[in-house]
N, C-alpha and C positions, 0 to 999 in steps of 0.2 A: 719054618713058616713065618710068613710075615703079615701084618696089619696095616691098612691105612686108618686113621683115626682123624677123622675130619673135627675140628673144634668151630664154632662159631662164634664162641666167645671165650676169654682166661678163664673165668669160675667155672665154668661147667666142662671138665676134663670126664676123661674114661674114669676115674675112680675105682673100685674095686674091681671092675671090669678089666682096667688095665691092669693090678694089680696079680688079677689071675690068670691072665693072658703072657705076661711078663715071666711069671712064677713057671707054666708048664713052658717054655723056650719059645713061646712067641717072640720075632721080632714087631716091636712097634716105631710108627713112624707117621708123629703125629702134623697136620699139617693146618696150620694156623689162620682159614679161611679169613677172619678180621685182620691179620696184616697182611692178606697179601699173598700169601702163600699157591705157587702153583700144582692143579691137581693130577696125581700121576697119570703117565698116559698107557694107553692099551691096559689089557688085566693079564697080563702075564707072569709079572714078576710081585706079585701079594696074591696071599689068600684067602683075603676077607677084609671087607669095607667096614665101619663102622661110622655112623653119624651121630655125632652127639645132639646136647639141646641146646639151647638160646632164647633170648630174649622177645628175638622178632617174629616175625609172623614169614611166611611161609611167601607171599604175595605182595614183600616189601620188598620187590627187587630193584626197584630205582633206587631207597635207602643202604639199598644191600646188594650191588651188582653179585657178589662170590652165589650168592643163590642162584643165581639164573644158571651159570656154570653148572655148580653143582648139582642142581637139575639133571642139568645135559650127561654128566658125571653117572650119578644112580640110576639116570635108565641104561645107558649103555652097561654097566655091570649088573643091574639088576638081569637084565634080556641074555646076557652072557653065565647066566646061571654062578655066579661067583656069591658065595654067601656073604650076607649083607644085615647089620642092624641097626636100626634105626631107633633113637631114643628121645619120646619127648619131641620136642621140633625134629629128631631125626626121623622120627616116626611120620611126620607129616608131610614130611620130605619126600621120604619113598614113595608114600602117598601120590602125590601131585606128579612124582616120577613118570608115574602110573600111570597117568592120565586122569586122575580121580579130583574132587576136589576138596579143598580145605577150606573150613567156615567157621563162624562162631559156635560154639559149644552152648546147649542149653543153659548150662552154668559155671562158672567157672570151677576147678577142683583147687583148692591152693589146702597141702598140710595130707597127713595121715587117713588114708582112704580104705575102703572095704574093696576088692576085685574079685570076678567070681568066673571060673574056668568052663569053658564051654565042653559040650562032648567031643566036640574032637580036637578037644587036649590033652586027651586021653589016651593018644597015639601018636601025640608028637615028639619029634625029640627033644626041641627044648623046655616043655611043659608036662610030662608024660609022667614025671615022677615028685612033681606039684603038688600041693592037698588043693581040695576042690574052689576054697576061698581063702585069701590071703591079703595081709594088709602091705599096702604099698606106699611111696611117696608121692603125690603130686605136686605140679605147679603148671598148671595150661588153663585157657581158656578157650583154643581152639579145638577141634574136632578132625574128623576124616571121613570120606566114604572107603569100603576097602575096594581094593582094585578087583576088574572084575576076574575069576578062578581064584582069588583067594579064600584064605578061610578066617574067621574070626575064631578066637582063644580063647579071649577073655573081657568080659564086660563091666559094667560097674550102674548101680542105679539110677545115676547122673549124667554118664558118656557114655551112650552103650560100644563104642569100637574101644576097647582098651587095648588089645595084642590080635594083630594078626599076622599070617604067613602068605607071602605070596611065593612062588616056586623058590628058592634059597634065600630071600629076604625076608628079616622077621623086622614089624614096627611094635615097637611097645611105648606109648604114652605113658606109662609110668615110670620113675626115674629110679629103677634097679641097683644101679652104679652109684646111688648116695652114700657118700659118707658122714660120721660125725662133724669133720674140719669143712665140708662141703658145705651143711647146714650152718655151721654158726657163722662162715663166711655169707652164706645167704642172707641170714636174718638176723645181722648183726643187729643193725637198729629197728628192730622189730618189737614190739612188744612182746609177741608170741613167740621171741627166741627159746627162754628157757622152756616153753611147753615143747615145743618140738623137739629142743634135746632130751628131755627126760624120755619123752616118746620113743626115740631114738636108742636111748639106754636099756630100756626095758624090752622092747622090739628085737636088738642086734644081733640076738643068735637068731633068731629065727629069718631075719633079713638076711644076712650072709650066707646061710643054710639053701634059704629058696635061690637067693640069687645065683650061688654056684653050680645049685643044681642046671640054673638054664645055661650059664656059661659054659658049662662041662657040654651039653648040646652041642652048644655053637663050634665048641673045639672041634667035635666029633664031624658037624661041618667040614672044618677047613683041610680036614686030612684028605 
């Protein structure tokens, strides 16, 4: 099996995403949207898209010509049924994919968040075996509408779209795939660097526990 793994920017990679995608014989083939990188063509030869996060917005496409593409990219595989995930800016991605639109967020989430799982995540597959609320990482201050036949997941008090599914494409605005070296590269000169890693420290079983369990999902996807 193989992966495309769209990056937007160096800091924000697949992380433990890739790590366990790599682990069960995933091939990955990550492709470097900020330099340049061309997007593969037709959806034959992979078995799952994945869109990372980034810095820009979603509707920075003169700043950011590779979004317009990319765009073009996630609806033709989104509409071609090929499983597909979106994280954080990828999530807004598919979004706008969609046809839907991406806006300001009532406020921004930046740091260690509450989410809380909708009833029909209760039958998904990559949410189905979730506890009903869970803490996650943020860093967005945009939002989404979900496209329409999708389904929302999961919400949070702040944003209410935090995970949806549209037919084989999941978006989640939370950043599932952080790791430790992720955040202190984030917030390096942060003041709130050490708060987040200890957060990070104390959190980590139960972060990589939820997070595999959706991974595990998505694999079950791509067969």
């Amino acid at each position: 099996m193989k992966a495309i793994v769209l990056l937007h920017v160096e800091s924000e990679g697949p992380g433990t995403l890739g790590t366990f995608l790599e682990k069960n014989g995933v091939e990955i083939e990550v492709v470097k949207l900020y330099e340049g990188d061309p997007l593969p063509r037709g959806n034959g030869e992979f078995n799952a898209v994945i869109s990372m996060g980034g810095p820009m917005n979603v509707y920075e496409e003169e700043k950011y010509p590779f979004l317009r593409d990319e765009t073009t990219f996630l609806k033709e595989v989104v509409e071609a049924g090929v499983p597909v995930m979106g994280v954080c800016l990828g999530a807004q991605m598919i979004a706008k994919a969609c046809g839907k639109k991406v806006y300001r967020a009532p406020a921004e989430e930046i740091g260690w968040c509450e989410i809380t799982l909708t009833e029909s995540a209760g039958d998904d597959i990559l949410f189905k075996n979730l506890p009903g609320s869970l803490t996650v990482f943020q860093w967005h201050g945009d939002t989404f509408d979900i496209p329409e036949g999708g389904v929302l997941l999961a919400t949070s008090p702040v944003c209410r779209n935090q995970a949806f599914r549209y037919k084989q494409a999941y978006g989640l605005q939370f950043h599932v795939e952080v790791t430790r070296n992720m955040l202190k590269e984030w917030f390096e000169d942060s003041e709130k660097k050490d708060e987040i890693l200890l957060k990070y420290d104390e959190l980590k079983s139960d972060l990589d526990g939820n997070a595999e369990k959706i991974y595990r999902g998505f694999l079950e996807l791509m067969k």
